[in-house]
C-alpha positions as CSV (number, residue, x, y, z in Angstrom):
1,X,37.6,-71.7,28.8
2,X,36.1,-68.6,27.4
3,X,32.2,-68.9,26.7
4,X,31.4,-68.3,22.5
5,X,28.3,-66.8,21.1
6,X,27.0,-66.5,18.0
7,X,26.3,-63.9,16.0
8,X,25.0,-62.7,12.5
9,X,27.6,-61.3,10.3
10,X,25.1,-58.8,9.1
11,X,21.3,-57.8,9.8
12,X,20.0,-58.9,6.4
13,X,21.6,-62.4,6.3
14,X,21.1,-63.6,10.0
15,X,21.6,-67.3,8.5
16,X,25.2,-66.0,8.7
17,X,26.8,-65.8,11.8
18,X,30.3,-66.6,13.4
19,X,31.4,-67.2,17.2
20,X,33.0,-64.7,19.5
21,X,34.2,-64.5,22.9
22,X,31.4,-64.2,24.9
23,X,34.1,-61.1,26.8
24,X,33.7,-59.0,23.4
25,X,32.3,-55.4,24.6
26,X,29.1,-54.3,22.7
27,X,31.1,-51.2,21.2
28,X,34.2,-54.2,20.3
29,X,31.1,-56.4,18.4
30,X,30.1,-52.8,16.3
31,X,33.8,-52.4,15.5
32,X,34.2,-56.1,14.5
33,X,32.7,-56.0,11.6
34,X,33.9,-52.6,9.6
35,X,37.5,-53.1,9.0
36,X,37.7,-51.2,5.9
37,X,40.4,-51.7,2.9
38,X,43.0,-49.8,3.6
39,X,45.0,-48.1,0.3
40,X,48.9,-49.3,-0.1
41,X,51.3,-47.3,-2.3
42,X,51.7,-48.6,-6.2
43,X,55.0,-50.3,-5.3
44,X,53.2,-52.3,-2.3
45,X,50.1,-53.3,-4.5
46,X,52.6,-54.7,-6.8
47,X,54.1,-56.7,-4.4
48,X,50.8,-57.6,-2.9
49,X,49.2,-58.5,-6.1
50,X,53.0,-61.1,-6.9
51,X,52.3,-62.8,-3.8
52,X,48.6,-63.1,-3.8
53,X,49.0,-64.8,-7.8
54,X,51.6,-66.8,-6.6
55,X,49.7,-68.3,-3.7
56,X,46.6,-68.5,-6.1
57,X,48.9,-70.4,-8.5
58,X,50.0,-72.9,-6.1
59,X,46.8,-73.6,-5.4
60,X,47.2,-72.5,-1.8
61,X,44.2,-69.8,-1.7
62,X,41.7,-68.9,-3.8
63,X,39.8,-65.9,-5.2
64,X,36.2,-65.0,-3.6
65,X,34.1,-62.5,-4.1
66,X,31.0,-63.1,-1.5
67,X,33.0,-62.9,1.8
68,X,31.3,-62.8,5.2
69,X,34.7,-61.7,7.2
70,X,37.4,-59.2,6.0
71,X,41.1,-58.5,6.8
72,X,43.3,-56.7,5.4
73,X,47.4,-57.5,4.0
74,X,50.1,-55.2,5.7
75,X,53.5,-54.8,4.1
76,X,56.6,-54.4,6.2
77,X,59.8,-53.7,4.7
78,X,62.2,-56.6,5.4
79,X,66.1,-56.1,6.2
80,X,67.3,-56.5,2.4
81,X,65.1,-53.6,1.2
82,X,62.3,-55.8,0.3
83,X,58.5,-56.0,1.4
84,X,57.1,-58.8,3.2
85,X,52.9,-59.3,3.3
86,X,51.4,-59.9,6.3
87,X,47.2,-60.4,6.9
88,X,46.3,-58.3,10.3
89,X,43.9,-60.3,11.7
90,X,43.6,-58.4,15.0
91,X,39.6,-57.9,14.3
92,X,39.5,-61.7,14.1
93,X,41.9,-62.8,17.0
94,X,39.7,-60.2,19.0
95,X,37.0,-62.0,18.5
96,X,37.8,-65.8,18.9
97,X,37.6,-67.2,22.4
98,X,41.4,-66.8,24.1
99,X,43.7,-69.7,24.4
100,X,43.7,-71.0,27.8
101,X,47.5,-73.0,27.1
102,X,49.3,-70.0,25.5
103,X,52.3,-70.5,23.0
104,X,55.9,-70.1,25.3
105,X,57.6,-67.1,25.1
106,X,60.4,-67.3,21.9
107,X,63.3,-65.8,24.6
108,X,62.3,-68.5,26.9
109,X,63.0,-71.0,24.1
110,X,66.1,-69.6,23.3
111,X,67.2,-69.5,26.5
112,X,67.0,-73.1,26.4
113,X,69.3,-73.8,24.2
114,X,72.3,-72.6,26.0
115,X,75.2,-75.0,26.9
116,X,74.5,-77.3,23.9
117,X,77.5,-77.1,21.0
118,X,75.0,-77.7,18.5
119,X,71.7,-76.1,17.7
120,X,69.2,-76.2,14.3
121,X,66.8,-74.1,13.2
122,X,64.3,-75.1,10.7
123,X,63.5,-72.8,8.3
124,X,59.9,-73.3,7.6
125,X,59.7,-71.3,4.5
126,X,56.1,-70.7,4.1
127,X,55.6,-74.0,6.2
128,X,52.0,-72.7,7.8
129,X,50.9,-73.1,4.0
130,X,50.5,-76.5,4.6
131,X,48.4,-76.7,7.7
132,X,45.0,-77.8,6.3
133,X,42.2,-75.6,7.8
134,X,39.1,-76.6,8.6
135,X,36.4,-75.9,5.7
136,X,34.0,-74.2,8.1
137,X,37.1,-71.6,9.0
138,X,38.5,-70.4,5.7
139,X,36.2,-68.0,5.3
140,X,37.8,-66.3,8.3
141,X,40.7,-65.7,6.5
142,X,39.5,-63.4,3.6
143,X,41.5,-60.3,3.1
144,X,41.3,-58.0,0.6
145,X,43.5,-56.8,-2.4
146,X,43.4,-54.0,-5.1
């Protein structure tokens, strides 16, 4: 298993820090940290801003201002003509240590399933809502909005 190091988040609060993959390159630990907001047409903001007040209205995220990691939402246009929001957390799956017992591979799993007369997929509509996160890890998951 990959060795993790910590590090301050930035030089004036080195109370702050977070663990990387001890692997990260000096020029990939620079880079880490200056993911900057990226702009979204009006029609994606909208979209963005629905989702983000319905989460905030379930109670399933929360609004914070002081944020020590930053990601940012990605819209892709779904089948039907409408957008779906993603978080691209590349910067942070960079730096976390890597997996050792890697998820299989979806065609594998499908593959599986031939021969059998019946088969079920559960739709898990917005199912990875209710996966509790560790306190000390939310922060991880800030990303930014208009």
């Amino acid at each position: 298993m990959e060795e993790k190091i910590n590090i301050a988040i930035h030089p004036e609060y080195p109370e702050q820090t977070v663990a990387i993959g001890s692997t990260l390159t000096e020029k990939g630990r620079k880079e880490l940290f200056r993911q900057k907001k990226r702009g979204q047409a009006p029609e994606r903001n909208k979209v963005i801003q629905e989702e983000v007040d319905k989460l905030v209205d379930a109670r399933i995220m929360k609004e914070v201002h002081y944020h020590s990691w930053l990601s940012n939402p990605v819209m892709v246009k779904k089948h039907d003509g409408t957008w779906q929001m993603y978080v691209d957390f590349k910067d942070l799956n960079n730096a976390c240590p890597k997996d050792c017992y890697s998820l299989p591979k979806i065609d594998w799993k499908v593959k599986s399933l031939c021969g059998y007369s019946f088969k079920c997929f559960l739709d898990a509509y917005k199912g990875y809502h209710q996966i509790k996160m560790a306190k000390e890890d939310e922060e991880k998951t800030t990303f930014i909005t208009s």
